[in-house]
C-alpha positions as CSV (number, residue, x, y, z in Angstrom):
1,X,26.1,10.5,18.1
2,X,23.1,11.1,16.0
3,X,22.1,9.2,12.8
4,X,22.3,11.8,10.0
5,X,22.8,10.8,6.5
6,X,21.5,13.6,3.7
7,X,21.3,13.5,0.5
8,X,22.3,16.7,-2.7
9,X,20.0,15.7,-5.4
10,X,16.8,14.5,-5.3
11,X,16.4,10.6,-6.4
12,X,15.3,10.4,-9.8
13,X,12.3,7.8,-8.7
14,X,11.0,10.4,-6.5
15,X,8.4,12.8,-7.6
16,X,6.2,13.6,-5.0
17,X,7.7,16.4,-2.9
18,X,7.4,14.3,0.4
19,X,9.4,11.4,-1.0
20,X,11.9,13.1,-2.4
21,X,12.7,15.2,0.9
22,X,12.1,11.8,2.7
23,X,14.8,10.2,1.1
24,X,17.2,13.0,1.2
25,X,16.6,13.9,4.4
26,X,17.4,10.7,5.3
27,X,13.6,9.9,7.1
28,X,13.6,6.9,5.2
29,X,15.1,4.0,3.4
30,X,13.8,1.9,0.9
31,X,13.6,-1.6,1.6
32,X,11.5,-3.2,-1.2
33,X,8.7,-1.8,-3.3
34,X,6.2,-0.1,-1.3
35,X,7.9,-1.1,2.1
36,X,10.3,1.1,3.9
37,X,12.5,1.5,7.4
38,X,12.1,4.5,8.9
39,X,14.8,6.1,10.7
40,X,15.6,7.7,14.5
41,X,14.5,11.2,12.7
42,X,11.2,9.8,11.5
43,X,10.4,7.9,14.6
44,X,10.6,10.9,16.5
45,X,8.5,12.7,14.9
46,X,5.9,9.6,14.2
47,X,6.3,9.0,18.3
48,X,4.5,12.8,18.2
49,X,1.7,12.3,15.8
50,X,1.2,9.0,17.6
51,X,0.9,10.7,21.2
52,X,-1.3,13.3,19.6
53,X,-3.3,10.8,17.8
54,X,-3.7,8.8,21.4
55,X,-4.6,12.2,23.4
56,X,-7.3,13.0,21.5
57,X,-8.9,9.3,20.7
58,X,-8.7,8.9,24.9
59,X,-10.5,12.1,25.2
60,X,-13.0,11.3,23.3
61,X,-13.4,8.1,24.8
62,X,-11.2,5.5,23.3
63,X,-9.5,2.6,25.4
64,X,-6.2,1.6,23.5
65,X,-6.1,-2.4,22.6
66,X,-3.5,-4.2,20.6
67,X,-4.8,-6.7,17.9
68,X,-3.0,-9.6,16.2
69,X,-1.5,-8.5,12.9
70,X,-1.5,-12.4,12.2
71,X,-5.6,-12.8,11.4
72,X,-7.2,-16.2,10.8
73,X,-8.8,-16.2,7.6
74,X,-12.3,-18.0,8.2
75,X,-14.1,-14.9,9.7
76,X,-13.2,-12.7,6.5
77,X,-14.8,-15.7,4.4
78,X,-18.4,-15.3,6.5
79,X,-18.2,-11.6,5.4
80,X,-17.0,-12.3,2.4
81,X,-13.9,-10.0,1.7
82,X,-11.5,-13.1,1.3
83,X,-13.0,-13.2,-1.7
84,X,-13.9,-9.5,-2.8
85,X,-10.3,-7.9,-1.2
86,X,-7.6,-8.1,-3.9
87,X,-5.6,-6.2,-1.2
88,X,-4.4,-9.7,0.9
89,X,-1.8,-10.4,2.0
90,X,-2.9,-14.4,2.2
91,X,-0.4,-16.8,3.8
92,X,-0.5,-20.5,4.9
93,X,1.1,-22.7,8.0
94,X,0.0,-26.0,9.1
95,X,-3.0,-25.9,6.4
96,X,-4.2,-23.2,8.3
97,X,-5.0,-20.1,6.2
98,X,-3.9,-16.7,7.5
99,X,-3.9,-13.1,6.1
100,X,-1.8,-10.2,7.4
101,X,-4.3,-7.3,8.6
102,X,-5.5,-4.5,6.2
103,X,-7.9,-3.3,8.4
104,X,-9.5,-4.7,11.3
105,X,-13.3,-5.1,11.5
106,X,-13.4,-8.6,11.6
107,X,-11.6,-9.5,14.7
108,X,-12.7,-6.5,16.7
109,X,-16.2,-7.4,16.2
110,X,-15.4,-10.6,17.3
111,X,-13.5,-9.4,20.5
112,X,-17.2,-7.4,21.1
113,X,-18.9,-10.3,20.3
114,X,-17.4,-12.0,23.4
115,X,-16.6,-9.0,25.9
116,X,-20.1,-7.3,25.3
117,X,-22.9,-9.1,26.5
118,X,-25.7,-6.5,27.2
119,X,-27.0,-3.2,26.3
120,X,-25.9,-1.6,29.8
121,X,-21.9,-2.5,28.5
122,X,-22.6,0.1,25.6
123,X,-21.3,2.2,23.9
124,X,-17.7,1.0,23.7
125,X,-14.9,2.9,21.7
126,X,-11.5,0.8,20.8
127,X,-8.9,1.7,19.4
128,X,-5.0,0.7,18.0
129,X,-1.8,1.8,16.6
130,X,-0.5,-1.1,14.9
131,X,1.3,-1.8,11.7
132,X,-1.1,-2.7,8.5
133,X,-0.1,-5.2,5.2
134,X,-2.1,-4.1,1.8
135,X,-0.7,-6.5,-1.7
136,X,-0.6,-2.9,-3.4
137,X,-0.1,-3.3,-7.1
138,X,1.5,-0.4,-7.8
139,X,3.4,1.0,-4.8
140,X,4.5,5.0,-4.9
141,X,4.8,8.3,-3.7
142,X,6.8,7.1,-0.7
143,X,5.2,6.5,1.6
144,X,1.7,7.0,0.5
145,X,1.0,4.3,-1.1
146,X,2.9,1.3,0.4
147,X,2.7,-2.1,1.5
148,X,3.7,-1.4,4.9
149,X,2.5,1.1,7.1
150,X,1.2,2.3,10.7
151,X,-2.3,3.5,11.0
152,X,-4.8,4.2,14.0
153,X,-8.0,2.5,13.6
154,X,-10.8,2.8,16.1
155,X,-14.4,1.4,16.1
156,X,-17.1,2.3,17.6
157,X,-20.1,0.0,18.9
158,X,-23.4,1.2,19.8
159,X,-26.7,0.4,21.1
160,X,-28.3,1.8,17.9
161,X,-28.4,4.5,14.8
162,X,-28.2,7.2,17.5
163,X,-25.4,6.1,19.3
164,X,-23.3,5.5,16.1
165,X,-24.1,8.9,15.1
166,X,-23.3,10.0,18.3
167,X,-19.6,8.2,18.4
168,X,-19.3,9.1,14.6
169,X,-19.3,12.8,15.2
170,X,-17.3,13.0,18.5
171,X,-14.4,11.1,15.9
172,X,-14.8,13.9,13.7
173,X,-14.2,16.3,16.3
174,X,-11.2,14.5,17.4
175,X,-10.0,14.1,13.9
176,X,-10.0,18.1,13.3
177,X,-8.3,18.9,16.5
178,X,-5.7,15.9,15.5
179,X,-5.1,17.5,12.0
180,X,-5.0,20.7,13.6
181,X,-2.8,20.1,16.0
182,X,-0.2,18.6,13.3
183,X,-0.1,21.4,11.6
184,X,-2.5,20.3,8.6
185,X,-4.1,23.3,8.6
186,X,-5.6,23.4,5.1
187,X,-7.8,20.3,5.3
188,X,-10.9,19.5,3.1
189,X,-13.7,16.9,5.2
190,X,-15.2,15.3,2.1
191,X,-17.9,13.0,1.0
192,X,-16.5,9.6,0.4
193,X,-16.8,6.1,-1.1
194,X,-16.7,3.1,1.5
195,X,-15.0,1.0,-0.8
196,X,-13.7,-2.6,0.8
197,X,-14.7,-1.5,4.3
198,X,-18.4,-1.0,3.5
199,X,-21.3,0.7,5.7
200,X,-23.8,3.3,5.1
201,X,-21.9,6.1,4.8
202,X,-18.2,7.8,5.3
203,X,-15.8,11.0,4.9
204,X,-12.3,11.1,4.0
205,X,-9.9,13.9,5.2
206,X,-8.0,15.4,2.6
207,X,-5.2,17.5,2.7
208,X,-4.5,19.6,-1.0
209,X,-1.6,18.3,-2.5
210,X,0.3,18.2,-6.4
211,X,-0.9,15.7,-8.9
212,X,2.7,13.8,-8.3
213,X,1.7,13.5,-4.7
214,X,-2.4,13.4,-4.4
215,X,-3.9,10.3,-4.4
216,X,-7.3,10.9,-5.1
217,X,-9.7,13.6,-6.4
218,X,-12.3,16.0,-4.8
219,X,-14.4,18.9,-5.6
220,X,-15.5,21.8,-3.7
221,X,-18.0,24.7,-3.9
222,X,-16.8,28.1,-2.4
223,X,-20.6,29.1,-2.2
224,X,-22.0,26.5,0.3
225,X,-19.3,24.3,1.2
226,X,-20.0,21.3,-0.4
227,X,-17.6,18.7,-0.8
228,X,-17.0,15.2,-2.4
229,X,-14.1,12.6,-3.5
230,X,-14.9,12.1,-7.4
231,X,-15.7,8.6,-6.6
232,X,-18.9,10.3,-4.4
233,X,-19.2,13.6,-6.2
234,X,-22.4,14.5,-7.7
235,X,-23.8,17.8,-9.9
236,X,-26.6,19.5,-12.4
237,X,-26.4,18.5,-15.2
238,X,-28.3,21.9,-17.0
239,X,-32.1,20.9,-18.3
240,X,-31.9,20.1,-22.3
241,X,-33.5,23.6,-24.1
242,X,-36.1,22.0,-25.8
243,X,-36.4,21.5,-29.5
244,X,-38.4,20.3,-32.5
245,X,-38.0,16.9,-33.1
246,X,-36.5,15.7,-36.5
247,X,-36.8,12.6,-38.3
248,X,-34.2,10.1,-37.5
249,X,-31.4,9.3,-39.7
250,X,-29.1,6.7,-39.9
251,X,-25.7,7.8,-42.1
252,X,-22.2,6.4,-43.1
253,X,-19.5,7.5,-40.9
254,X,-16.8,5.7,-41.6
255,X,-14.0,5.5,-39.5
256,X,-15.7,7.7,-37.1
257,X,-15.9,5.4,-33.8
258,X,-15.0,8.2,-31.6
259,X,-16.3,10.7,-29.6
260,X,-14.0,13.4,-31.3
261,X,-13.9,11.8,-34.9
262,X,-18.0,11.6,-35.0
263,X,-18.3,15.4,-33.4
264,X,-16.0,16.7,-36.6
265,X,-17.5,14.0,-39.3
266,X,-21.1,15.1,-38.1
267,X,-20.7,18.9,-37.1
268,X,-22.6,18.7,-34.1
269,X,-20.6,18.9,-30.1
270,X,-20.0,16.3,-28.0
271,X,-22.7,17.0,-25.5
272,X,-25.6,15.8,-28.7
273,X,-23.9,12.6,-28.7
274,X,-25.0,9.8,-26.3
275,X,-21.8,7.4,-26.0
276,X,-22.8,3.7,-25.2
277,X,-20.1,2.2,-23.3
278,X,-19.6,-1.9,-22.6
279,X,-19.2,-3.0,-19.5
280,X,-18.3,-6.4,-17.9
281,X,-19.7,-6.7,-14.2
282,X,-18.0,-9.7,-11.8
283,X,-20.3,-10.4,-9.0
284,X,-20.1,-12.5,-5.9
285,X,-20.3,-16.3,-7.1
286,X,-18.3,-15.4,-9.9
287,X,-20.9,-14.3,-11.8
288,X,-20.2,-12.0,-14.8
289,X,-22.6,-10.0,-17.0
290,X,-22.1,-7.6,-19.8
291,X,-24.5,-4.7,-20.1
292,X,-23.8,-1.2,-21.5
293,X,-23.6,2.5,-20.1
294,X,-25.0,5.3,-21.6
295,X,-23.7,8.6,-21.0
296,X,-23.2,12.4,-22.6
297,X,-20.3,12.2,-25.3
298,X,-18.9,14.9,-23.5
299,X,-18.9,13.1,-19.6
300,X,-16.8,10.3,-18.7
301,X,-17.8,7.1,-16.3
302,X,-16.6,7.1,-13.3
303,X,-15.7,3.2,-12.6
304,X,-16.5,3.0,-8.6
305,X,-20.1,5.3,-8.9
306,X,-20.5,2.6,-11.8
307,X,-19.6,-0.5,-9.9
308,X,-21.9,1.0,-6.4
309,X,-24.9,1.8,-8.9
310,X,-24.9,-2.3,-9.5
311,X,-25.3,-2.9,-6.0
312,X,-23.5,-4.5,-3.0
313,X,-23.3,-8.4,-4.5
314,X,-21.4,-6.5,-7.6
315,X,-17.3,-7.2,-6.6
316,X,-16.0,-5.3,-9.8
317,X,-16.5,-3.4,-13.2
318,X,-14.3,-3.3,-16.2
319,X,-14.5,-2.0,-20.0
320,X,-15.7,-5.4,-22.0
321,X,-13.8,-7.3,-24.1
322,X,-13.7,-6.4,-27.9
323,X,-14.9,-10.0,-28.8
324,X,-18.1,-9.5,-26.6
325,X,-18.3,-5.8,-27.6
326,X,-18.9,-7.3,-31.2
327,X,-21.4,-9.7,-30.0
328,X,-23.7,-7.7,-28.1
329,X,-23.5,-5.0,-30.3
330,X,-23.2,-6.6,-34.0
331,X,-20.4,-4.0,-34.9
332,X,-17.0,-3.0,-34.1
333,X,-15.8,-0.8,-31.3
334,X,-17.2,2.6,-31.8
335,X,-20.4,2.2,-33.1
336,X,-22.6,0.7,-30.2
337,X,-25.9,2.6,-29.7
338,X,-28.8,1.8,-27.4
339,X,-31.5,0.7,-30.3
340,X,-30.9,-3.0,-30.8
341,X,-28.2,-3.7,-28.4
342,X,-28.1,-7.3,-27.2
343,X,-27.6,-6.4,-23.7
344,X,-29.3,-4.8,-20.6
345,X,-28.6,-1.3,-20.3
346,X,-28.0,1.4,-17.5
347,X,-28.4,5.1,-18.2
348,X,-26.6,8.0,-16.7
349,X,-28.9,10.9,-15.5
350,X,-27.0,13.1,-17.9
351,X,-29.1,11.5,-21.0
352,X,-32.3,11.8,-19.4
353,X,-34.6,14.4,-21.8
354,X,-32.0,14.9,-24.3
355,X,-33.4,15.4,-28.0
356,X,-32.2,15.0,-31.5
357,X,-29.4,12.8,-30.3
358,X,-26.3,10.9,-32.1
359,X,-25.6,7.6,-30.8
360,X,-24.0,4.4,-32.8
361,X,-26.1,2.7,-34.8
362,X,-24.6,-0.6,-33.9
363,X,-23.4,-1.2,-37.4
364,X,-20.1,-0.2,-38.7
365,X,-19.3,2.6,-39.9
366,X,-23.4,3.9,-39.1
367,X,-24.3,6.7,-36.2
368,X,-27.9,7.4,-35.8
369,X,-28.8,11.6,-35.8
370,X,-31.7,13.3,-34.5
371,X,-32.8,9.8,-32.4
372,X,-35.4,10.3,-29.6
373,X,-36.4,9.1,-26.5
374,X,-39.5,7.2,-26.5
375,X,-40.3,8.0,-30.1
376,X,-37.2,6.1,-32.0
377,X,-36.0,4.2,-28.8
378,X,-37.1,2.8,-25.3
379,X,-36.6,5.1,-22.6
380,X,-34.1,4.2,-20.2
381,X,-35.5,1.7,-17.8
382,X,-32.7,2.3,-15.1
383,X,-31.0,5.8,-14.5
384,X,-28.1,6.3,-12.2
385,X,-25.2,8.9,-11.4
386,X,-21.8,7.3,-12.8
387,X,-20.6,10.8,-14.3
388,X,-17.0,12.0,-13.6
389,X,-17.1,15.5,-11.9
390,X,-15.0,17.7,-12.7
391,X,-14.1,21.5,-12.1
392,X,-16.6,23.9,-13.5
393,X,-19.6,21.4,-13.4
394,X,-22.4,22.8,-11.2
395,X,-22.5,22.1,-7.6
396,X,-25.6,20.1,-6.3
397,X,-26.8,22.1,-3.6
398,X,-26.2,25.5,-5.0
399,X,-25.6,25.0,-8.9
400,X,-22.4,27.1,-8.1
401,X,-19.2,26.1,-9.8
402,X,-17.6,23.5,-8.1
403,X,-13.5,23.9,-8.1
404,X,-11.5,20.5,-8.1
405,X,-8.0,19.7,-6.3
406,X,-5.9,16.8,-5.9
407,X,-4.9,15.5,-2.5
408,X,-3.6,12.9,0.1
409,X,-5.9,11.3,2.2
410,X,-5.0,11.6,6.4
411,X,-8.2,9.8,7.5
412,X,-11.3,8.3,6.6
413,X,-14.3,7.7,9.4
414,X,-17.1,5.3,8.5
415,X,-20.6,4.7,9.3
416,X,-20.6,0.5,9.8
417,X,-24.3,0.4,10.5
418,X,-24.4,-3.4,11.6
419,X,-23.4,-5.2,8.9
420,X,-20.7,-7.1,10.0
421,X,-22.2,-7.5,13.2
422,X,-24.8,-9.7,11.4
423,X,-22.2,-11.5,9.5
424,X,-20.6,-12.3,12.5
425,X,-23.3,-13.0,14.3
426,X,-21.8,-10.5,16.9
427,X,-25.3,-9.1,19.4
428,X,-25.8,-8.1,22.7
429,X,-28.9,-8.5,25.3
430,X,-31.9,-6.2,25.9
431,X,-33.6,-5.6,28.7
432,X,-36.6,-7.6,27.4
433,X,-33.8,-10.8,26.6
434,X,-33.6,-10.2,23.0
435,X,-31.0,-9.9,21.1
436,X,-29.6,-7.4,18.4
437,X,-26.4,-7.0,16.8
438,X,-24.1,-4.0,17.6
439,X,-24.4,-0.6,15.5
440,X,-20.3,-0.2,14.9
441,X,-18.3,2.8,13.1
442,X,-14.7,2.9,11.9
443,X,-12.2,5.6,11.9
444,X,-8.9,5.1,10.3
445,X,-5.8,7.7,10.4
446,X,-2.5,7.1,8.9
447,X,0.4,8.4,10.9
448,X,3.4,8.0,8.2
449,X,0.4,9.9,6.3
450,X,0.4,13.0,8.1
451,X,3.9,12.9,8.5
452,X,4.4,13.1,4.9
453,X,1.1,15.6,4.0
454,X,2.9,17.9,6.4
455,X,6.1,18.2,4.0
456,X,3.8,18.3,1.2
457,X,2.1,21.4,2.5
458,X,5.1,22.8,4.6
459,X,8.1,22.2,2.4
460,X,10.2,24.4,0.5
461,X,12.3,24.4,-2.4
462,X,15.2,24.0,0.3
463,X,13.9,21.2,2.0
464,X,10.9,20.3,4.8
465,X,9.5,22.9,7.3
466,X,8.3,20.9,10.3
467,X,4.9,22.4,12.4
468,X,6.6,22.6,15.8
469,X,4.3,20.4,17.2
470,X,5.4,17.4,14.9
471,X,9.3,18.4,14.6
472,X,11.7,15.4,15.1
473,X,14.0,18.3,17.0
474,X,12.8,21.6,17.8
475,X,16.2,23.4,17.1
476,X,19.6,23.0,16.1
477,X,23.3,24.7,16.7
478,X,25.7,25.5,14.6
479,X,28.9,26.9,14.6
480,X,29.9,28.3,11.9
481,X,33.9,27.3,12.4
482,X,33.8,24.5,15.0
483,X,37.6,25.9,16.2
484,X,36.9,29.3,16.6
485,X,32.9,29.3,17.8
486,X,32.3,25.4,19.2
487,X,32.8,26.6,22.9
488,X,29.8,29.6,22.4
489,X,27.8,27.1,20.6
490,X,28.4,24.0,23.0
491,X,27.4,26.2,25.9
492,X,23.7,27.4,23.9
493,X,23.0,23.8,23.1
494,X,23.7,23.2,27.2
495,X,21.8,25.9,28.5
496,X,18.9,24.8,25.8
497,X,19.3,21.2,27.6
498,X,19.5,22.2,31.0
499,X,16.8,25.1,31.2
500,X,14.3,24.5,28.6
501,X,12.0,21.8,27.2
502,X,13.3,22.7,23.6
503,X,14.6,19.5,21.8
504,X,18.1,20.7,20.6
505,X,21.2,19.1,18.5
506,X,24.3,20.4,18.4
507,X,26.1,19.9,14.7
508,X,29.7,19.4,15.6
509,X,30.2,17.6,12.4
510,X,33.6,18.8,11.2
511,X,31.9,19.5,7.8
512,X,31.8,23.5,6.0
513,X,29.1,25.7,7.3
514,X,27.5,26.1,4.2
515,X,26.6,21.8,4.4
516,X,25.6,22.1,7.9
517,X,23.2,25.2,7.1
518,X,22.2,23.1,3.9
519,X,21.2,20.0,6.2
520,X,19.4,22.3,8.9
521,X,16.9,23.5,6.0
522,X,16.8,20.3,4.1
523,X,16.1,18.8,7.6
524,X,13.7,21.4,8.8
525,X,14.6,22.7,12.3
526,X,12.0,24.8,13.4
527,X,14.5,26.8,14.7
528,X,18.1,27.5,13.5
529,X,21.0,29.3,16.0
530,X,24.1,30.2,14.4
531,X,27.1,31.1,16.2
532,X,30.1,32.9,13.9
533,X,31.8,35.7,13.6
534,X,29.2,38.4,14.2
535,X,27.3,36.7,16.7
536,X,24.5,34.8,17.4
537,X,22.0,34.7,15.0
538,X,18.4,32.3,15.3
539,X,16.6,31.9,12.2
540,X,12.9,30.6,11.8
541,X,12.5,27.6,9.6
542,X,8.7,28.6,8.8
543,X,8.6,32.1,8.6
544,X,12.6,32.7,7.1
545,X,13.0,35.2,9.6
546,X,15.9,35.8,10.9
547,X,17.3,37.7,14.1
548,X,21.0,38.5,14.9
549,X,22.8,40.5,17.4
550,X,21.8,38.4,20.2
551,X,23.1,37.4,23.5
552,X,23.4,33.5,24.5
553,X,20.6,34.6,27.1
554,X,18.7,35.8,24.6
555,X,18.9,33.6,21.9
556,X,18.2,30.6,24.4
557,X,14.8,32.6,25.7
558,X,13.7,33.4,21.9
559,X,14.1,29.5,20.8
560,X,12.6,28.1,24.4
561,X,9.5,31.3,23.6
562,X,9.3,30.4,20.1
563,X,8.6,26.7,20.6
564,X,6.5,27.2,24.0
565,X,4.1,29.6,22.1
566,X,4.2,27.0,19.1
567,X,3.4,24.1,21.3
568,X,0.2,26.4,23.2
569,X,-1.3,27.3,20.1
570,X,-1.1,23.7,18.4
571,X,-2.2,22.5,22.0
572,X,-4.9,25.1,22.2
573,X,-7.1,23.0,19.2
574,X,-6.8,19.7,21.5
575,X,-10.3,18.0,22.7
């Protein structure tokens, strides 16, 4: 008998479409925050993105491996993410310390580090599906953001830069005929941060989803393509029309110490204002340093271009503390300005040739007007790109204006380069008897991920609509009075057995049709027969077309059609 358990209402701790239809569905079950079972339904269709995901990494020349979940923790102290990872899980036996797996780079380097030996072994591509641990703070969506999870990670080890671009791109090829094939048809490859996993480069794949559900935060120009996570994402800032300069002022505005309050006290717009925000930086060592940002009163900092602008020993950024706010600056909060400030300072681009600026005068209650670059204050000795884009700013490449979505990340592929090789010590043998160290990639893809950004694109206000290819069942049965129609109906669900390769249940729950029909759309059957009183009837999940009148003969060869035609042009996109 099959395990099926549904749910009426939607959970009031769900808001993201795919965890609510998760849960009523019955897909999953909460265990603890962040960690979930998943049930025979769920498995199914995870066993499809899994085979999927496995096709198209073999093709493009993966070997499947299995690492230890269980990861001693010495090698992730010689690259030093014991220490910069708040994401571990960190455990202890026998004074030994252990972490469970976020990610693997460490001990696949080391397993290439053993098994590779020369240059004539390259290039090797390995890959996993295995579940991953992350100590996520604040667990939600379902399951996209969890503590538990399965992912496919496969890395890539080269010769040199050549042959990790070469690996690099055949992973994006596989990862658009993997998305493609699951159905993700509207699917963004953007510019990306390489946060905790590091390298020279990387691209997430982002599938447009609601703000309850989306995780992170792109932009994207409809003139030329470009595209970026926020945490990447760059534009033009338009040139400053120049002006006569003015004499420098300093005035009383008390109780102005924001943005807003200072624009209405002072009459002037947001974008003549230069805030000067205070920063705290932790680097390796445990190192910390305060130093201020300055930036266009009407921009915000973006925290991760902030921290990467301070370079790779920096571990983490955060607004300063009011006590050392007041100390570097001689004021209180909302008056710090870059003429006198006790600390070093960073500049955002957006600053650069400004004129007749407001900025704090680093004395309560006191804004400077009409300051100048060069004239009334040093010029900024280092300028970087720590803006927040957002929609309407200009693109980069085309000054077009970029639109901005919200969406779920399915997979992120990474340029290594050979830094952990180097950490690891982990080289292979020229010709000549030198060594080098390998030139690796990463590629990461979350299955429970794509199961869930499929409902979020797919689903309807009556429940999930399942791409064939990734359906737990392809079609379901249902009579609509089990007395008078469960013969008719039994011998379709047979016939779908016995002659087809359709995946077919038959509800003989002795429930009312109108809960059955409920469950078979909550559920998302591709396809739908119904057997009653005026015949047989099949009706498409994804298109809500339905077709009645039709024979058992005929309803069997639309369903077996439907899903054969379903399967070919999913298939089509493989390799």
């Amino acid at each position: 008998m099959m395990d099926l358990v549904t749910m009426r209402e939607t959970p009031t701790n769900a808001v993201a479409k795919s965890h609510a239809f998760m849960l009523r569905t019955g897909l999953i079950e909460p265990e603890s925050a962040g960690v979930f079972s998943y049930t025979a339904l769920a498995v199914r269709s995870m066993l499809k993105i899994e085979q999927i995901v496995r096709e198209e990494m073999n093709h493009a020349g993966g070997q499947e491996i299995r690492l230890p979940v269980l990861l001693s923790a010495d090698p992730w102290k010689q690259t030093g993410r014991w220490d910069s990872m708040d994401v571990l899980f960190k455990l202890e036996a026998d004074g030994t310390q252990f972490l469970l797996g976020p990610t693997h780079e460490e001990p696949i380097t080391l397993l290439a580090k053993k098994r590779i030996r020369s240059r004539s072994q390259l290039p090797q591509r390995w890959y996993q599906i295995t579940p991953k641990f992350r100590k996520e703070k604040r667990p939600r969506a379902g399951v996209l953001r969890v503590r538990e999870f399965i992912m496919k990670d496969l890395y890539s080890f080269d010769a040199d830069a050549k042959g990790m671009d070469r690996s690099y791109d055949a992973m994006v090829r596989a990862y658009w005929a993997i998305f493609t094939r699951c159905g993700l048809t509207t699917l963004f490859q953007t510019q990306a941060d390489s946060g905790a996993i590091g390298g020279d480069a990387s691209e997430e794949f982002i599938v447009p989803a609601s703000s309850s559900a989306g995780e992170c935060e792109i932009v994207h120009c409809t003139e030329c393509g470009y595209t970026a996570n926020i945490e990447k994402a760059s534009c033009t800032i338009p040139p400053w029309k120049e002006e006569a300069l003015n004499p420098m002022e300093k005035l009383h505005t008390p109780n102005a110490g924001t943005i807003a309050e200072v624009s209405a006290f002072l009459g002037v717009t947001p974008e003549r204002l230069v805030k000067t925000l205070i920063y705290e930086a932790k680097y390796k060592g445990a190192q910390t340093e305060v130093f201020a940002i300055l930036i266009r009163g009407n921009l915000d900092v973006n925290e991760v271009k902030l921290k990467n602008a301070l370079g790779s020993e920096c571990i983490s950024v955060k607004p300063a503390m009011i006590p050392d706010i007041e100390e570097v600056t001689g004021a209180a909060v909302g008056f710090a300005g870059p003429l006198g400030i006790q600390c070093p300072i960073l500049a955002d681009g957006s600053v650069v040739g400004i004129q007749n600026f407001v900025s704090g005068a680093n004395d309560t209650d006191y804004h400077f007007v009409n300051m100048n670059w060069g004239r009334d204050v040093k010029s900024p000795d280092k300028v970087v790109d720590v803006r927040s884009v957002r929609a309407g700013d200009c693109c980069p490449r085309c000054t077009n204006a970029l639109e901005a979505y919200t969406g779920i990340e399915v997979g992120h592929v990474f340029k290594l380069g050979t830094v952990y090789a180097e950490k690891l010590k982990a080289t292979f043998q020229l010709a000549d008897g030198s060594h080098q160290p390998f030139w690796m990639g990463c590629y990461g893809i979350g299955i429970g991920r794509i199961m869930a950004a499929s409902i979020e694109l797919h689903a309807d206000e009556r429940g999930v609509v399942w791409p064939v290819a990734i359906a737990p069942y392809h079609c379901v049965v249902i009579p609509a009075n089990l007395a008078k129609h469960g013969d008719e109906a039994g011998n379709i669900y047979r016939d779908l057995c016995d002659t087809t390769d359709v995946e077919v249940v038959y509800d003989d729950r002795d429930f009312s049709f109108g809960v059955k029909i409920a469950d078979a759309e909550l559920i998302g059957y591709p396809f739908i027969i119904v057997v009653g009183n005026k015949g047989i009837e099949v009706r498409t999940r994804m298109t809500g077309e339905v077709t009645s009148l039709l024979s058992l003969y005929e309803a069997v060869g639309m369903v077996s059609q439907g899903v054969e035609t379903a399967l070919y042009f999913a298939n089509s996109n493989a390799h």
